[in-house]
C-alpha positions in Angstrom: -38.4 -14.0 29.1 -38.6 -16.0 25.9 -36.5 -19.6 25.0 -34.9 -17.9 22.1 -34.0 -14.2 23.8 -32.4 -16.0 26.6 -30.4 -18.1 24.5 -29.5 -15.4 22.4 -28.0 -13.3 24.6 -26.4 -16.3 26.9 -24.6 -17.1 23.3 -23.6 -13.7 22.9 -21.9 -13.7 26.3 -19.7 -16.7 25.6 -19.0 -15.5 22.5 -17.7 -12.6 24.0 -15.5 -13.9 26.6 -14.2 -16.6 24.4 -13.3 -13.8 21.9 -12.0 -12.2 24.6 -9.7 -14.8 25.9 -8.3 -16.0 22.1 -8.0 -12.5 21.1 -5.8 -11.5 24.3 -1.5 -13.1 24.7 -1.4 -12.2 28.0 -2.7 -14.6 30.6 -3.7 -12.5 33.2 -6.2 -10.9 30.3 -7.3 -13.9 29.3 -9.0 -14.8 32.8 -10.6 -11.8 32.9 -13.0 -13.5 30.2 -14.4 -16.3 32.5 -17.2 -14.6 34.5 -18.5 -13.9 30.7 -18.1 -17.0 29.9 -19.9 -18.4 33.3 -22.2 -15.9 32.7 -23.0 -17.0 29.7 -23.7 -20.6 30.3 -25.7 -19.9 33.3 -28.2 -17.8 31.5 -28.3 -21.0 28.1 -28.4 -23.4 31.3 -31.5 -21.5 32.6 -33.3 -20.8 30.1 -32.9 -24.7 28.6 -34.0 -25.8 31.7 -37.1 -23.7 32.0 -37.3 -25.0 28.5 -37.9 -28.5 29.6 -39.5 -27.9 33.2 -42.9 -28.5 30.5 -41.4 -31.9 28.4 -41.8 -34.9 29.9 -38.3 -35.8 29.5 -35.9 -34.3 31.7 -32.7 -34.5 29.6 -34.1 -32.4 27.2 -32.6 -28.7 28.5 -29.2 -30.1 29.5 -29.0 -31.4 25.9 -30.6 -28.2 24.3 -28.1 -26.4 26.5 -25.2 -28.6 25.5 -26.0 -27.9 21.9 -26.2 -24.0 22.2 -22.6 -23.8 23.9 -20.9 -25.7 21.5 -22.5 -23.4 18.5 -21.1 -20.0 20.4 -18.0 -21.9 20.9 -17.4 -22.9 17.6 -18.5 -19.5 16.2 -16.2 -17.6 18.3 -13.6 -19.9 17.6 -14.2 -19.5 13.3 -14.5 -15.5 14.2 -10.9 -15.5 16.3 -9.2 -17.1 13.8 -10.8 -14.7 10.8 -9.6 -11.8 12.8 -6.2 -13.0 13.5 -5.3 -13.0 10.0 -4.3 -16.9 9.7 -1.9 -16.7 12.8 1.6 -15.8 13.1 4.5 -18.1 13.2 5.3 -19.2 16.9 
């Protein structure tokens, strides 16, 4: 498996379970996204770390991993609140 295939789909799987969990009001719905989510991470924290297994410094995939994470969470995060229409008054 390739750097940028595993990333790929590990950010599409916490992009998914966090649109899953903004998208849904009810709390019992909303935990239903976290084993995406873990999912998710596990496959960017994998494939960063077999990333850097060949650098010479080992902070490397926990940074590139970092870094990925917060993209899918802030493009899941823009894409909720498109969807949503602006948000409704609470």
């Amino acid at each position: 498996m390739i750097l940028a295939g595993a990333l790929s789909m590990g950010v599409a799987l916490i992009a998914c379970g966090v649109f899953a969990a903004a998208w849904s009001r009810d709390p019992a719905r909303r935990l239903a996204a976290l084993p995406v989510l873990a999912a998710g991470v596990a496959l960017c924290l994998a494939a960063a770390s077999r990333f850097a297994a060949g650098r010479a410094d080992p902070d490397t995939g926990q940074e590139l991993a970092a870094l990925v994470t917060m993209a899918a969470l802030a493009a899941t995060i823009l894409g909720a609140g498109w969807t949503r229409g602006g948000g409704e008054p609470s």
